[in-house]
N, C-alpha and C positions, 0 to 999 in steps of 0.2 A: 504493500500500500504506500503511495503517495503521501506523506503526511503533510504537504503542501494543502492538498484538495481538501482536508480536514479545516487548514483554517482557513481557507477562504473559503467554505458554506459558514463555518461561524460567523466569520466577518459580515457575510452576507445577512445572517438570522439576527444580526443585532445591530443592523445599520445605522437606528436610529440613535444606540445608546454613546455615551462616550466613550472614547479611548485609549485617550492620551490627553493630560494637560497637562503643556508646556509652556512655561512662563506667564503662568497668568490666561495662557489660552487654552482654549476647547478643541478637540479635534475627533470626530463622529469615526466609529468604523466604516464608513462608506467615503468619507475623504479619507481614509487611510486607503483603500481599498483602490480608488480613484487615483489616488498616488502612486500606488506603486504599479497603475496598470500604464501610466503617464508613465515612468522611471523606465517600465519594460522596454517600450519604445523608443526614451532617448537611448538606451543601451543597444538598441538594435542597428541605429544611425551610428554608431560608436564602433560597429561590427565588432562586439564582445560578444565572445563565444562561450561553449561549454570548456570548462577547465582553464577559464582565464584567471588568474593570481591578481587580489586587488587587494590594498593597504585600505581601510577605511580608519581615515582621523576623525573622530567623531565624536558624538555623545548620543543619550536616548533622545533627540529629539524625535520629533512627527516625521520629518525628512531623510533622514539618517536610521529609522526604523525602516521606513520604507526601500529604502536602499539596501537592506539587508531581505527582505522578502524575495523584490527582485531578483539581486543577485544571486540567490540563493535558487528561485525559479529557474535564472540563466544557469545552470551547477556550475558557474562558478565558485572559485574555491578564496575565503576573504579570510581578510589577517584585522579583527579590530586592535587599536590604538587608542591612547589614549592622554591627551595632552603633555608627548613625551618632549624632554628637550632638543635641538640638532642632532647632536650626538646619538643619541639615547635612538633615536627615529633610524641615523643611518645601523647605527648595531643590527637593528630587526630586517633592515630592508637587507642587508649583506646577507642574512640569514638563508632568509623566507625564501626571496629574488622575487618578486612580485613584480609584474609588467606594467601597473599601474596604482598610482597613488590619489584619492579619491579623498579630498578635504572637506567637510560641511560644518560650516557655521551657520545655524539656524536652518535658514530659508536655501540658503548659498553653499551649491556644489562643485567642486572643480578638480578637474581631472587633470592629473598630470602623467605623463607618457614616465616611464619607465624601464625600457626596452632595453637598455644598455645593463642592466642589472640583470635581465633574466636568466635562469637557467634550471634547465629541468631536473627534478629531483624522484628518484623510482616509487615513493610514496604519492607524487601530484599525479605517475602515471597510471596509480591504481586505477584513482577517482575518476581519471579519464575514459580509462577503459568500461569502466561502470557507468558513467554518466551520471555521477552523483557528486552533489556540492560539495564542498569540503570547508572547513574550520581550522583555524591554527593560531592557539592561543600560546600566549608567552608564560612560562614562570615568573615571581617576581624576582627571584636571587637573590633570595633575603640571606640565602645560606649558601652560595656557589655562581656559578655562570649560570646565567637564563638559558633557558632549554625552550625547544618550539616544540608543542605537542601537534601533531595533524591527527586530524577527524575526520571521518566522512559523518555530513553532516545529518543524515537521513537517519540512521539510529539515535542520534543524540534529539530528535525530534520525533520520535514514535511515542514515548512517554507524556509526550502533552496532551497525544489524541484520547488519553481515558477525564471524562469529564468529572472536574472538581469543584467545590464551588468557589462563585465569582466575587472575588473580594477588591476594596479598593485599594490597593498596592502603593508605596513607594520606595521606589525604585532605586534606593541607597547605594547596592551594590554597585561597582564602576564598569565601565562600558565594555572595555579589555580582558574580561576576566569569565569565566561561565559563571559563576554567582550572579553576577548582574543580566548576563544575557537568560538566563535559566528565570530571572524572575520574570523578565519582559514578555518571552514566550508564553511562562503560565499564565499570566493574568491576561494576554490576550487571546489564549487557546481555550478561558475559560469564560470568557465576555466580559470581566472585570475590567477597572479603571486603574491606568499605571500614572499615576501621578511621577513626573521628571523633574528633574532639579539638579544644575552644576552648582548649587550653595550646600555642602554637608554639616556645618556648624551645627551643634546643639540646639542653638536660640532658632533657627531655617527650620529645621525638620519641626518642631513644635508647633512650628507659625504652619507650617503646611499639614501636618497632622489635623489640627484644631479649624483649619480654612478647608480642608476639602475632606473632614473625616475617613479620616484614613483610618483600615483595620489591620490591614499586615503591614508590619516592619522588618526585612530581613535587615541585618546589619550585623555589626563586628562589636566583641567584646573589649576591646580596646575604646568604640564610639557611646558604649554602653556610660562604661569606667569615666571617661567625660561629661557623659549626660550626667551624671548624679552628681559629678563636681561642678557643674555650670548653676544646676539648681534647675537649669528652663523649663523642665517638667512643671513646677508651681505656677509657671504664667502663665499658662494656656491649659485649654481643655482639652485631654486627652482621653477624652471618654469611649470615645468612637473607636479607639485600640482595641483587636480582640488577641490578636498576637502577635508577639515578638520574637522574633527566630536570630539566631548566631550563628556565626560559622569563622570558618578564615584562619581563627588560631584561636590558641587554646583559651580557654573563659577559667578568668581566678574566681574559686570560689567566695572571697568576698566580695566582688562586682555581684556575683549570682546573688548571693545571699538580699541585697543592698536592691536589687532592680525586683525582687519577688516583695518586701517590702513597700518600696514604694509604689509599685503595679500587681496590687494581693488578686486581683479579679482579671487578670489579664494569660492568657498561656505561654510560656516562658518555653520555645524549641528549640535545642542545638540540632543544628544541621552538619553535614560532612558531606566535602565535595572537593576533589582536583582536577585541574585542567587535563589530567590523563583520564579522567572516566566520570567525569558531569556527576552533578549531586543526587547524592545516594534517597533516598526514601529515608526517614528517623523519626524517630519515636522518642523522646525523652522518659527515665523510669520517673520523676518526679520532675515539679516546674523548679523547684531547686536542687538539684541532681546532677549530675554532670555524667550519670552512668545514659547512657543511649542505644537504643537499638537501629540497627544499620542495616540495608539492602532491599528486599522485596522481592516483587518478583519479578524485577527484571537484572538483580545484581545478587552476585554471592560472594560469601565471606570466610576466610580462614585466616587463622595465627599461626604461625610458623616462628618460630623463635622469638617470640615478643612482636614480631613487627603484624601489621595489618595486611592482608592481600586479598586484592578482588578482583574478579571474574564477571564481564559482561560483553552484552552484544554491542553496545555500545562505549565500549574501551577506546581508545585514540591507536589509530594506523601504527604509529610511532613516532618519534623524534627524528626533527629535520637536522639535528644536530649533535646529536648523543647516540653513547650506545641502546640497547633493547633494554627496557626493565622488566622483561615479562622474563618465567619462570619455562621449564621444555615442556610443561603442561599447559601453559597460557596465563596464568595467573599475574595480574600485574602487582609489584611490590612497592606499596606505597611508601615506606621509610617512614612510618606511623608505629613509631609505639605504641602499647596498649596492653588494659590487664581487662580478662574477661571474666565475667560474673554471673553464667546460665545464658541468655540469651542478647544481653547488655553487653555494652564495649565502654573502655574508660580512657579517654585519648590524651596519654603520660606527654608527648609531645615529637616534635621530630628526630628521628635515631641520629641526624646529623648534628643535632646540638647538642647533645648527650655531653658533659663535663667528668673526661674522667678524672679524679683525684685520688692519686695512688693506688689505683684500683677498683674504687667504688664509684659507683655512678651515681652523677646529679643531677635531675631535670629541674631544667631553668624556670619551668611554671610551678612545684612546688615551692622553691625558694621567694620567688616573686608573691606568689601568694601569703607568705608569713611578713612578708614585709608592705605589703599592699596592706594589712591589718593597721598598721603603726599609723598614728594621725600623724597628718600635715604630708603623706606622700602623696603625691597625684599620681604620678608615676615612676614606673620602675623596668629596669634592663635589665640581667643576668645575665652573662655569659663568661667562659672560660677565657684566661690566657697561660700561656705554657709556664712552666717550672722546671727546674734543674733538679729534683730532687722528688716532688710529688706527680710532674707529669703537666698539670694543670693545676691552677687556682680557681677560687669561684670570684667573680667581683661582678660588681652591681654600679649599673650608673642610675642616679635619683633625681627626679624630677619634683621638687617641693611645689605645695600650695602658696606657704606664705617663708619669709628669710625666715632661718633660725642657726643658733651656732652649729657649724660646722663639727667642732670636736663635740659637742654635747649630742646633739643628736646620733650619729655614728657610737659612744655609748649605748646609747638607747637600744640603738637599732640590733646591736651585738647583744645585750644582754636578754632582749624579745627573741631573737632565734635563738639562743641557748635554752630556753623554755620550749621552745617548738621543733629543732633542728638538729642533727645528728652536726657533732663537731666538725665532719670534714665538710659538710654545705652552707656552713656559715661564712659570707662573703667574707675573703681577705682583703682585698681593695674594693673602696667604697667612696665614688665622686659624684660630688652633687652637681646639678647640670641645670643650667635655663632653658637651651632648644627642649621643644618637643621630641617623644621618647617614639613616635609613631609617625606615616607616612602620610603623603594624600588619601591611601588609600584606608584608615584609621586602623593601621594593625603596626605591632610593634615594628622596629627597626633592626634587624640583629644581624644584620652584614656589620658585625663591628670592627 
């Protein structure tokens, strides 16, 4: 099946509802619809074929939605982007080799040729030979080199076609990533409203919560950990919440504890999802819980030495740049720690940040989480640097609320993890920091 011809009878069955507002505006599933059958056409004058490699700089606009329907009609195969610097832009384009660079701001498209870059890679000749779109989303490299995952994009869109219900969405997650593109698709495979927004500030999403009653929140436990230091939940009405979902990186449990608190009537879900195999189905064991249940029925699941590995139909081709992560059975190896409890998963955090010291392992989000307890921290970093003698150290960069002494607090903070922490996870170097501990993308920073 076509999962294309699914949402366009949707689109069609709820022409008159909304389906996007961006910026203050409206826009009907029948101008969406109208959009993208305009978009198909200039693209035909363009002589954009099947398996054409296209860069989209974009955001969720109306237009830039549209341009991903199409394109994806055309199979060709898009690489979104996402407000990256010069540099940052040519690393991806070296990558990918995409033949064409496709920029929208707002209303405004424009194509830029790209022909001197191209070059075919035996994953874009799967897609070809299939005649099926394809996807190629980036890592962030928050831990190594960015990796290019390729998709064909037809399995990663089968899972929309089962009908859910239609909520008002926004759209937090970013454009570049499947979290963000993964909530886009559902809420308009479902006739729901995707409410858009390049403002993610605490004080924004509130003002747009409370202005267009919005019910699902996906977002990052890092955007969470600021919501409740901002306060801006108290100025607006967030009644219209019915749930808040997480994903991206690991969630401290006292954020958790601190958002079930201030939203007791609300459903609190961690989600799980990589750009190698699109987000899983989950179930949380409790809305303060961090144990989850993972897969469905279109994904499976098994532990092999502590790490996580999943199996689906819709797993990524492979990397346009790396070696294979799958297993000579097929399983792909997410480098996902985890302790498992019946039918729950408990996500310890990435096996590449793992801090050995002297032989014993430290995960950076238990440490973070006993210090995330201590008043006056906003935020916190963990990560390892080498040792002549233990291998690694733990140390912590700190982001305070308000100034306080330097040597006093750093007591404090040592004698609180000695009450909660086994000796050798108790940070040895501890600097306090003014930037921000987290990215655009509201997840921590730990390419340190």
């Amino acid at each position: 099946m076509n999962p294309l011809n699914y949402f366009e009878k949707k689109f069609k069955q709820n022409k008159n509802q909304t389906a996007i507002i961006w910026k203050s505006s409206t826009f009907t599933y029948e101008t969406l619809l109208k959009k993208i059958h305009e978009i198909e056409s200039h693209l035909d004058s363009l002589s954009i074929k099947s398996g054409t490699v296209i860069m989209i700089d974009g955001d969720f606009s109306p237009v830039c939605i549209s341009y991903i329907f199409a394109l994806i009609k055309k199979r060709c195969i898009i690489i979104p982007i996402y407000y990256l610097t010069k540099s940052a832009k040519q690393d991806k384009i070296q990558i990918s080799k995409p033949e064409f660079l496709l920029t929208i701001n707002d209303e405004t498209a424009v194509f830029e040729n790209l022909e001197k870059h191209t070059k075919s890679h035996d994953l874009y000749e799967i897609l070809l030979k299939k005649n099926h779109p394809g996807l190629i989303l980036f890592s962030s490299g928050s831990s190594g080199t960015q990796k290019a995952a390729i998709h064909d994009f037809f399995p990663l869109l089968e899972k929309f076609t089962k009908l859910r219900t239609p909520l008002t969405t926004l759209n937090f997650l970013l454009f570049d990533h499947w979290g963000g593109m993964n909530t886009m698709f559902h809420t308009l495979a479902n006739g729901g409203q995707l409410i858009s927004t390049n403002d993610r500030s605490p004080e924004n999403i509130c003002k747009l919560i409370e202005k267009y009653n919005v019910e699902l929140l996906p977002t990052s436990p890092t955007f969470l950990n600021l919501l409740i230091l901002s306060e801006s939940y108290k100025k607006h009405d967030l009644s219209s919440l019915k749930i808040i979902t997480y994903g991206t990186e690991s969630m401290s449990s006292n954020t958790l504890k601190k958002i079930n608190k201030i939203f007791p009537n609300i459903k609190i879900q961690q989600t799980y999802g990589l750009i190698e195999v699109g987000v899983l189905r989950s179930k949380s064991e409790k809305n303060n819980s961090l144990w989850v249940k993972l897969g469905g029925e279109e994904f499976n699941t098994r532990v092999v030495n502590g790490i996580l590995e999943i199996k689906s139909k819709s797993t990524m081709l492979g990397y346009l740049n790396a070696p294979s992560p799958f297993t000579k059975d097929g399983w792909f190896i997410t480098g996902d720690a985890v302790k498992v409890k019946k039918n729950y998963f408990k996500i310890l955090g990435r096996e590449s940040e793992i801090i050995n010291v002297g032989g014993e392992k430290v995960f950076p989000n238990e440490v973070e989480n006993v210090i995330q307890e201590i008043n006056n921290v906003s935020e916190v970093l963990v990560y390892g640097e080498k040792h002549l003698i233990l291998g690694n150290i733990v140390c912590a960069k700190i982001k305070l609320t308000e100034k306080q002494d330097k040597k006093q607090f750093v007591k404090n903070l040592k004698n609180y993890c000695k009450t909660k922490l086994e000796k050798y996870k108790i940070p040895i170097k501890i600097s306090l920091v003014n930037e921000n501990l987290h990215s655009y993308r509201y997840k921590k920073t730990r390419n340190i």
